[in-house]
Each structure stands twice: as structure tokens, then as C-alpha cells.
C-alpha positions as CSV (number, residue, x, y, z in Angstrom):
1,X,13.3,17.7,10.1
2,X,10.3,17.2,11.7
3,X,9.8,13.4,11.3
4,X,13.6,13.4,12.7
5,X,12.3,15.5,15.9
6,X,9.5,13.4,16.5
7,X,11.1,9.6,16.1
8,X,14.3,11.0,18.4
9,X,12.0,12.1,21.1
10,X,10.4,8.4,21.1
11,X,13.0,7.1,20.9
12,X,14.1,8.9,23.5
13,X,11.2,8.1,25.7
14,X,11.4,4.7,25.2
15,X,14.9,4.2,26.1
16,X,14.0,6.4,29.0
17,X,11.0,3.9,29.9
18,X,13.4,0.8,29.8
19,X,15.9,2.3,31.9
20,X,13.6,2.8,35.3
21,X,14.0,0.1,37.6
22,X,11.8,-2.6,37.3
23,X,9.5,-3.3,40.4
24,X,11.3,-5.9,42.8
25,X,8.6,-9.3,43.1
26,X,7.6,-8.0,46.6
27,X,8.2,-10.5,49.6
28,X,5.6,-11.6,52.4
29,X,6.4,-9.2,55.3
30,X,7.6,-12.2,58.1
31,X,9.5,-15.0,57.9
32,X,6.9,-17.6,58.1
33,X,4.5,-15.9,55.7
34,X,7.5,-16.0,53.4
35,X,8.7,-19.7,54.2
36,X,4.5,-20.4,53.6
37,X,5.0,-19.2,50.1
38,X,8.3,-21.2,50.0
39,X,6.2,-24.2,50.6
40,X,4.1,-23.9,47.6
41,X,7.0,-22.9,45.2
42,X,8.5,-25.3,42.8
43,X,11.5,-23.6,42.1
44,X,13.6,-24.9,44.7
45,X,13.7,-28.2,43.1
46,X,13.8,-28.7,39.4
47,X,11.0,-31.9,39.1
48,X,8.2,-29.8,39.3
49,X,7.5,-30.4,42.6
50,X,6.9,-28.2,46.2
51,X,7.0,-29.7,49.5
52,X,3.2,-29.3,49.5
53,X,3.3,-31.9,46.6
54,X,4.7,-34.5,49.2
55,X,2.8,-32.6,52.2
56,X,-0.6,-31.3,50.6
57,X,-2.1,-30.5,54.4
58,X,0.5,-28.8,56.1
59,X,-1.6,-28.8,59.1
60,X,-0.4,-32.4,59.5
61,X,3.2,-31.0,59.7
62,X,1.8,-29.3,63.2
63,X,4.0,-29.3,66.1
64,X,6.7,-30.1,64.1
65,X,8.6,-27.2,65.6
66,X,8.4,-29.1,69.1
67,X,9.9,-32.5,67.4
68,X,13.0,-30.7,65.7
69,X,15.1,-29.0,67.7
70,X,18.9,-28.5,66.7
71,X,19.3,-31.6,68.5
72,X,16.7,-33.4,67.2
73,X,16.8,-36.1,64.2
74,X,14.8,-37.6,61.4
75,X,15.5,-41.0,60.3
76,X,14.5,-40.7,56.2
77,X,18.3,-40.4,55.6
78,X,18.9,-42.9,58.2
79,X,21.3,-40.4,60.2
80,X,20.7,-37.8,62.8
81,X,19.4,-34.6,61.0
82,X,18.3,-31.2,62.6
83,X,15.0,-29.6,60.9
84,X,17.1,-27.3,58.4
85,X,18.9,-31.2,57.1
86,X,15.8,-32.2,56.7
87,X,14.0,-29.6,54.6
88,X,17.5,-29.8,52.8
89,X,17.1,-33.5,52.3
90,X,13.0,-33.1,50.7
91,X,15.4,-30.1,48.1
92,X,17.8,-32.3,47.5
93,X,16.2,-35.4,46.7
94,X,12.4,-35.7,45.7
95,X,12.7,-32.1,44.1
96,X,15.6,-33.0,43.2
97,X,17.3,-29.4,44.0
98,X,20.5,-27.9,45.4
99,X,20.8,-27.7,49.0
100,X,20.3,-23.9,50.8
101,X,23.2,-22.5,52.8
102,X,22.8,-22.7,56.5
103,X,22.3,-19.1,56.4
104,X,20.1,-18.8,52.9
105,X,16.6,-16.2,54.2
106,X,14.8,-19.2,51.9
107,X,16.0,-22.1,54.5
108,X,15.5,-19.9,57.3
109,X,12.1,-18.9,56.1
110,X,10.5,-22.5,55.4
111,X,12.3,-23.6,58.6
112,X,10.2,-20.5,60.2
113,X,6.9,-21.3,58.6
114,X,7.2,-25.1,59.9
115,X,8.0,-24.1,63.6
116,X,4.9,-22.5,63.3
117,X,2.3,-24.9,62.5
């Protein structure tokens, strides 16, 4: 009866343990610090690749903020494309991802990060 007690309560304890919620992956406090991380991160695409592969300095992306405006365009594509088409465009075709929704805190964030350099 004993060994029955004992192997219950662990049991117990450990489907008690995997039950509690797990820690969320905590995200940089602002926009741009979370559109910085963005930069670095692989998973948007599925090559491998960041934007930082293509854009190792990011510092060289300065001012970029001033050049795109909504209005603004960026002959890669050979069409007229605002800053959030663009980072869209780098997704969707060296990284080789799916494009973010207009409204997605990701596109917002890296679109954030790059208006500030």
C-alpha cells in the first residue's frame, strides 16, 4: 500500500508540474528592439537566411526611414513599393518566406527598427 501511496503522489506531482504554464519566449520591450531581433532571425524565411545575411552592417541601412515613406518606392521588383513591400519582397524571395500581413506586430516591428537607423 505504501509503494501505491508513494508512486500516486509522483505521479501526481508530475502531472501537476507539466500542467503549469510554460514561460512565454519574452519579447524586447519596443518595437524597434523587437524588429532588431527580427533582423537577425531566420525564421521568417525558410533558406536559412536573415536580412542581416543580405545586410550584415545595418548601419548602412541608415536613413532609410527618410527614403521610404508610404509613397516612396524601391525599384528591386521593378514597381513602386512602400518600405513594408519591400521588407515583404527580401521574405518572400531570397528567404524565400511567406509574406507578413499589413498589420502582422513582426512587419510592423522590422519596419520600426529600419526607420530608426
Amino acid at each position: 500500500m505504501g509503494v501505491r501511496l508513494i508512486v500516486a503522489l509522483f505521479l501526481l506531482m508530475l502531472f501537476a508540474a507539466c500542467a503549469q504554464p510554460q514561460e512565454e519566449q519574452k519579447k524586447p520591450a519596443s518595437p524597434v528592439e523587437y524588429g532588431r531581433a527580427l533582423f537577425a532571425d531566420p525564421s521568417l524565411g525558410t533558406t536559412g537566411k536573415s536580412c542581416i545575411t543580405c545586410h550584415p552592417d545595418p548601419s548602412a541601412l541608415s536613413g532609410v526611414g527618410d527614403r521610404y515613406n508610404p509613397e516612396a518606392y524601391f525599384n528591386m521588383a521593378k514597381r513602386e513599393m512602400t518600405l513594408k513591400e519591400v521588407i515583404n519582397f527580401c521574405i518572400e524571395v531570397p528567404m524565400k518566406g511567406k509574406p507578413l500581413p499589413e498589420n502582422d506586430e513582426r512587419l510592423l516591428a522590422l519596419e520600426a527598427y529600419l526607420r530608426s537607423l
